[in-house]
N, C-alpha and C positions, 0 to 999 in steps of 0.2 A: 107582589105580582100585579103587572098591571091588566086589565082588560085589554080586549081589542076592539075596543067601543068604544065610542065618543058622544057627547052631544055636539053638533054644530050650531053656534049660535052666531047671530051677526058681531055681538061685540068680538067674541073670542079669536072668529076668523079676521078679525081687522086688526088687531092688537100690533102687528107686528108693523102696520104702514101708520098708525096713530103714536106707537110708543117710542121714542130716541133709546136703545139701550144704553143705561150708563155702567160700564162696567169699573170693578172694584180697583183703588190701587195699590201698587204692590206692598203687603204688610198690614191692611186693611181687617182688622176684623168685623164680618159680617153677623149677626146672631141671628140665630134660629132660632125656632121656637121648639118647647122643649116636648114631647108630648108624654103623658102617662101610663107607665110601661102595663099598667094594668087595662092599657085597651088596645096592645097587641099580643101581649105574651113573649116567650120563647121566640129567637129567629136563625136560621143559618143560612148561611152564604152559600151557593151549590155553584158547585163549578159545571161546566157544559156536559164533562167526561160522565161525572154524577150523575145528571139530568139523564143522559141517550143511556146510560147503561139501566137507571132505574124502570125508564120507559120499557125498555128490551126485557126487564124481570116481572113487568106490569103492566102491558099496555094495557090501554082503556078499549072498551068495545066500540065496535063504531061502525060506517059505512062501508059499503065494499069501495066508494070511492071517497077518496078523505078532500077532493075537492068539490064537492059536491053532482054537478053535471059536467063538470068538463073533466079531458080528458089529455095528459099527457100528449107530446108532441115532438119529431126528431127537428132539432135547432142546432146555430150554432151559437156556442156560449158568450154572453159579453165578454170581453178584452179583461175586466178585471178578473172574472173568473178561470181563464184559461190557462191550458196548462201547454207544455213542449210538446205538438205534435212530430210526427215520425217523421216525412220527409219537407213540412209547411207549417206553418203559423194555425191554420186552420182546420179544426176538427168536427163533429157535429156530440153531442149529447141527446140521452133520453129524459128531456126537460120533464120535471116530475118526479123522476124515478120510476117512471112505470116500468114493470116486469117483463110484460111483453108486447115487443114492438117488432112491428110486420114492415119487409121491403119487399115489391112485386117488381117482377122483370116481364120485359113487354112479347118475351120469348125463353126459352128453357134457356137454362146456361148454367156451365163448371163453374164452383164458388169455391175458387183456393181459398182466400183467407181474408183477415185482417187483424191490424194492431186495436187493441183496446187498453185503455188507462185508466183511473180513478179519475171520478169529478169528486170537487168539493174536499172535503175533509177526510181522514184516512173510516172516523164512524160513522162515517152515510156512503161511501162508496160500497160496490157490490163485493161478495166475498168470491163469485164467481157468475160466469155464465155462459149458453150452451146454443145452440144454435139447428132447429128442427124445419126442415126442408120438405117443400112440398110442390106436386107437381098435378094440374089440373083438380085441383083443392084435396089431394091424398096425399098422407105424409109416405114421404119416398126413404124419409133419413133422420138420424139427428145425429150430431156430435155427443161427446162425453164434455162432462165439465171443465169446464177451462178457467182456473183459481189463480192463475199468475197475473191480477190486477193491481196493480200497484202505483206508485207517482210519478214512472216513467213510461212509454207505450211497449209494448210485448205484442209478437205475431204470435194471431191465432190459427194453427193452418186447418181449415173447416174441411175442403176435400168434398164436395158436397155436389153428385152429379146432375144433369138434368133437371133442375130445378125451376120453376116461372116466379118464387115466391118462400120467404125466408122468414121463420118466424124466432127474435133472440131473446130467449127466455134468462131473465134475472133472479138470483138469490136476493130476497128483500135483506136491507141492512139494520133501518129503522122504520117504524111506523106501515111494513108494509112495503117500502120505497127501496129502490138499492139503484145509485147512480155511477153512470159510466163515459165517457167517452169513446168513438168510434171512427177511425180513421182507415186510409188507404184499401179501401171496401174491393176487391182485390177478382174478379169473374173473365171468363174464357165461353165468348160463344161461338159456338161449337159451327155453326154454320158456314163462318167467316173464318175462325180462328183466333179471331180478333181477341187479344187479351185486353181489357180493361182496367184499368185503376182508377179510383174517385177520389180524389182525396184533397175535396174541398176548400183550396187553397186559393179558387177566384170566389170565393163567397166573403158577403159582406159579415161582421158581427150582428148576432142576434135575428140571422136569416134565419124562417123558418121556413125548413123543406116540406112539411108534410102541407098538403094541397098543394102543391107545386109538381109542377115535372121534373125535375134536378135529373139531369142525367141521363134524363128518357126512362127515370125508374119512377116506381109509386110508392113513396113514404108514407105508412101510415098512420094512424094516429094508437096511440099507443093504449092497454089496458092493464089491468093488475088487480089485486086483491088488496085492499086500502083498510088501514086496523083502527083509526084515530080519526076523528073531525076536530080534534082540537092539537093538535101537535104534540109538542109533549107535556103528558099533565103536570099540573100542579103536586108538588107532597101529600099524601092523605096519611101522615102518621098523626094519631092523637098526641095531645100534650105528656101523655103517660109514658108515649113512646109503644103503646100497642100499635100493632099495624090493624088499620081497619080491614083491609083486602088483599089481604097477603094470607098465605100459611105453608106452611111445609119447609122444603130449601126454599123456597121462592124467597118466604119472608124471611128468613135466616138470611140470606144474600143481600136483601135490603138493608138488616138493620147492618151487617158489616159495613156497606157501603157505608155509613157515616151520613146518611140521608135521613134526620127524623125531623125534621123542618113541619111545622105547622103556616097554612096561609091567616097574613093578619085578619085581625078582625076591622071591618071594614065603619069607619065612621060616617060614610056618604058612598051611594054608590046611584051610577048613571052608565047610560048607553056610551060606551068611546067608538072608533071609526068600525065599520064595518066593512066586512074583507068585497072585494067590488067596489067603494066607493073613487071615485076621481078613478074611473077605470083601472083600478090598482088590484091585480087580484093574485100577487106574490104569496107563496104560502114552502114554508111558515112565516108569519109576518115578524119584521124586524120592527120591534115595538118598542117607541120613548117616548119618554115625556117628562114636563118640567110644570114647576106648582109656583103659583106665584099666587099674591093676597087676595086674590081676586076671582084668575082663574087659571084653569088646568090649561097646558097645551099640549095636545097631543103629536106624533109623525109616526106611519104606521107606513113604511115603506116611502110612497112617492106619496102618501095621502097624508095632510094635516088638520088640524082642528082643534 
C-alpha cells in the first residue's frame, strides 16, 4: 500500500521534461530486482469488493467529517461519471455522499416528487433515502423510505405540502457516505399554480449549484456523520492470522472474507502528496505510482511528484 504522501523535490518534479522515456521492445526482457521475502512477509491481492465489505465489518474511528472542513456540495457529475438521466443528459449529485442535503424554496410550495439513481458503483451508492419537509424552520412532514435506487432513475412520489425547504436524508453506504443522483426535482406553487420541473439539462458538467441561485432555489451545502479520515483502511490481521480488532461475528465474517493480508514492512518511508496539494482535494484519492533507480513518482489524483 502506498501513502498519500510525497516528497516534492526539484529533481523528481522535473524528471519527466529532462528524461526521453525509452520504452521496451516487443519480447524484451526487463529484470528486476529481486527483493528478500524476509522483509515483507505474507501478501494478498484484495479485490475492491473485499476492501468496502471489510471496511463495512470494521471501520476505523474517525471524524464526524472524513474531509476534514469542508463540506459536501449538490453538483452536476463529470461526463465520465454520469449516468442515463430520466428525461436529459443532465442530473445533479450529493458530491461527497453527504447524508443530508437541504433545498430552500423562496416561498411554500407542493413537492410531488422526483427520480433518483445510483452514482458511482452499486457499493457506494445509497440503499435508500427519505425526504423531511419543513415549513418556517418546523418539520411539517417526512416521507417513508424510498429503497428502489438502482442503475436506472425510479420516481419518487414525495407528496409533501406547504413546504419553503426540503431536507433528503441518506442511508450511508460506506464510510459514513451513501451516493445518489437527483433529477426532474418536480413542485407546484400553490399561489400560481405553476407546476415546476428542474431537471437540469441547460447545466454545464461539473456545475456547482450550491451558492448559486439555480432555479430561484437555495442548494445547500450538504452534512453528515463521517466514520473514516483515511478511506478504507489498510488489513490489520497479524501474520498469525489473529485479528487484532475484531471479535465476535465481526471477526468471524472477516476471516471468511479471505482478507488476512498483512501491510509490508516498509524499507524507507517519506512524506507522498498530500490531499489539497496542486488544489487537488478528490477524496478518496486515486493513488499511483512508479519506482525507478533513483526516484519514486507519484499521481495522486490531478497532483504529482
Amino acid at each position: 500500500m502506498i501513502s498519500s504522501r510525497v516528497v516534492l523535490s526539484a529533481t523528481c518534479a522535473c524528471i519527466s521534461m529532462m528524461i526521453t522515456p525509452v520504452f521496451a521492445a516487443p519480447g524484451d526482457v526487463i529484470p528486476g530486482e529481486q527483493l528478500d521475502p524476509a522483509t515483507y512477509g505474507p501478501s494478498y491481492v484484495e479485490s475492491m469488493e473485499d476492501a468496502v465489505q471489510r471496511d463495512r465489518l470494521a471501520p476505523l474511528p474517525g471524524d464526524d467529517k472524513s474531509r476534514g472542513d469542508s463540506n459536501g456540495y449538490w453538483t452536476v457529475p463529470t461526463r465520465g461519471s454520469s449516468a442515463a438521466g430520466q428525461a436529459g443528459d443532465q442530473y445533479i449529485i450529493n458530491k461527497w455522499g453527504d447524508t443530508r442535503m437541504g433545498i430552500s424554496f423562496p416561498s411554500p410550495v407542493d413537492l410531488s416528487g422526483a427520480n433518483f439513481i445510483g452514482q458511482g458503483s452499486e457499493g457506494v451508492w445509497t440503499p435508500g433515502v427519505r425526504v423531511i419537509g419543513y415549513a418556517n424552520g418546523e418539520i411539517t412532514g417526512q416521507t417513508e423510505w424510498f429503497t428502489e435506487i438502482g442503475d436506472t432513475p425510479e420516481w419518487f412520489e414525495i407528496d409533501l405540502r406547504g413546504v419553503d425547504r426540503i431536507e433528503i436524508e441518506a442511508v450511508p453506504a460506506v464510510g459514513g457516505g451513501g451516493w445518489y443522483g437527483l433529477d426532474d426535482l418536480t413542485f407546484t406553487e400553490p399561489q400560481t399554480a405553476r407546476t415546476v420541473v428542474v431537471d437540469f439539462d441547460d447545466l454545464d458538467y461539473r456545475f456547482k449549484l450550491t451558492g448559486s441561485d439555480y432555479a430561484g432555489l437555495t442548494w445547500e451545502a450538504g452534512t453528515g456523520d463521517f466514520i473514516s479520515t483515511d478511506g478504507v483502511p489498510a488489513p490489520q490481521v497479524a501474520i498469525t492470522g489473529e485479528i487484532e480488532r475484531l471479535s465476535g461475528e465481526t471477526r468471524d465474517a472477516a476471516i471468511a472474507s479471505g482478507t488476512r493480508a498483512t501491510g509490508p514492512a516498509l524499507l524507507s518511508s517519506f512524506r507522498g502528496v498530500l490531499r489539497g496539494d496542486a488544489g487537488s482535494s478528490s477524496y478518496p484519492p486515486d493513488t499511483d505510482g512508479a519506482i525507478g533507480p533513483n526516484h519514486f513518482v507519484e499521481t495522486v489524483n490531478r497532483n504529482f511528484a
